[in-house]
N, C-alpha and C positions, 0 to 999 in steps of 0.2 A: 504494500500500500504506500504511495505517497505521501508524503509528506505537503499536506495544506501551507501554503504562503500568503501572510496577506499583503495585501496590495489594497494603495485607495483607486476610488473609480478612474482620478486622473491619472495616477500610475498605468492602469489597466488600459486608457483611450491612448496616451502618448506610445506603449508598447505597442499597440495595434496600427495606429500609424506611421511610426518606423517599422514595420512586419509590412503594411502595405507600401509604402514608400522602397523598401528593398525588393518586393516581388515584382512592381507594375513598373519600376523606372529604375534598379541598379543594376538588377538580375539580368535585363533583355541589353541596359547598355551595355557593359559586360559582355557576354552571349556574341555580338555586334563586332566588338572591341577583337576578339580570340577569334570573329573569322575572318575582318579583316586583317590582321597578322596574319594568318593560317595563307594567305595571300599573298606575300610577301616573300614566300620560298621555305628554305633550310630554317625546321624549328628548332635545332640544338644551338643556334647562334643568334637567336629574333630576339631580343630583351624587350621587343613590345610584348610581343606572343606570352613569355612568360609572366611579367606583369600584369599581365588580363588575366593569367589564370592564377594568381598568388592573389588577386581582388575577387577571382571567383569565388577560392577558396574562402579567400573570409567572408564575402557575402554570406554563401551558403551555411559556414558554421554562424554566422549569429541570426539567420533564418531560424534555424535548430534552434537554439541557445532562447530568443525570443519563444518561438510557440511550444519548449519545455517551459518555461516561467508560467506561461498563460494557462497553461493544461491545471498548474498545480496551482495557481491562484485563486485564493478565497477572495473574493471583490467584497468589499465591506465600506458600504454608501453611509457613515455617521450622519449623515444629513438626514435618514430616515429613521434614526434610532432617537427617543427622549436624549434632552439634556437634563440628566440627573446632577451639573456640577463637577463629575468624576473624571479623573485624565482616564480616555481608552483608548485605543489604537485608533487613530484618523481625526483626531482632535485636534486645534490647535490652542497651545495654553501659551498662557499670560504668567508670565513670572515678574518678580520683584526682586531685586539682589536687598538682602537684608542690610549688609553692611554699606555698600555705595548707592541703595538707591535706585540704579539703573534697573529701567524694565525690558525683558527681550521677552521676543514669541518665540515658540517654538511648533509646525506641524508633526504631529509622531506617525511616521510611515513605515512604507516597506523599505528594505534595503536597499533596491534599487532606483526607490525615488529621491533617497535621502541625497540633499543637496545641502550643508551648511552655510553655504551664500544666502540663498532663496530662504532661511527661515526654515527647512525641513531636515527632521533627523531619523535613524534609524529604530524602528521600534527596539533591537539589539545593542542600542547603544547605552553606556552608561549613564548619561542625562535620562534616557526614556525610562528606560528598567527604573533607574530611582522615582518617576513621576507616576507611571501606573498602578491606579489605584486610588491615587490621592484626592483629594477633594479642594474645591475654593475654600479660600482659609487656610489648608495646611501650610507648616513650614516643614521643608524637605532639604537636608542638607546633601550634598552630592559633589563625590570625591571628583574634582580634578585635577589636571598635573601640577598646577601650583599650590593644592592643597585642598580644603574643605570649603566648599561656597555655602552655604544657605539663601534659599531662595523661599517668598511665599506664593503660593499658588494663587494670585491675583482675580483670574478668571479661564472659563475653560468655554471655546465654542465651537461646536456643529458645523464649521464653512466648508 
């Protein structure tokens, strides 16, 4: 049995358009690329020829690579679940750094969405692991490389 992965819905839409975008336009240019090489004569000495098929290769492995992720993907829409308050996976929470003040968001995603630019982290990460569960109001302290933060759970929303 597989192993379920969650994924938020926009994880699940952007995978499925890079899956379409590689079948309907990198796959065929590609494909295109290797025969007009194949054109050009002797393929032990073409460096075009082989570079169409080292991009083939990798198109095709992250074809694979994408619709494995998608097969084992739990889609989990928080936008249809009550706001009970609770950090849960597709949330995005409101924190307060206790000591400076500073408020940052965080979304808690799959691993593949988690972008730390964008505000989004991995639900396997140690910021999220320490916040799921917790409630507005709590104070959650969470170990990082320069030490111990504490943060209060400001507010938590359904976006």
């Amino acid at each position: 049995m597989t192993t379920r992965v969650p994924m938020t819905v926009n994880g699940e839409a952007n995978l499925r358009d890079e899956l379409k975008q590689l079948k309907s336009v990198e796959r065929p240019r590609v494909i295109a690329s290797i025969a007009e090489a194949r054109e050009h004569g002797d393929l032990k000495e073409n460096a075009e020829y082989h570079a169409a098929r080292d991009q083939q290769s990798f198109i095709e492995g992250r074809i694979q690579e994408i619709e494995a992720k998608l097969s084992a993907a739990q889609i989990i829409d928080v936008t249809a679940l009550e706001n009970t308050g609770k950090v849960i996976f597709g949330v995005t929470v409101y924190l307060l750094n206790i000591d400076t003040e500073e408020q940052v968001s965080y979304q808690i995603c799959g691993e593949d969405e988690a972008d730390i630019k964008a505000g989004r982290i991995s639900v396997s990460s140690p910021i999220a692991r320490a916040l799921i569960g917790k409630s507005t109001g709590d104070v959650v302290a969470i170990r990082v490389p320069s030490g111990t933060v504490e943060y209060e759970v400001e507010e938590v929303q359904h976006v």
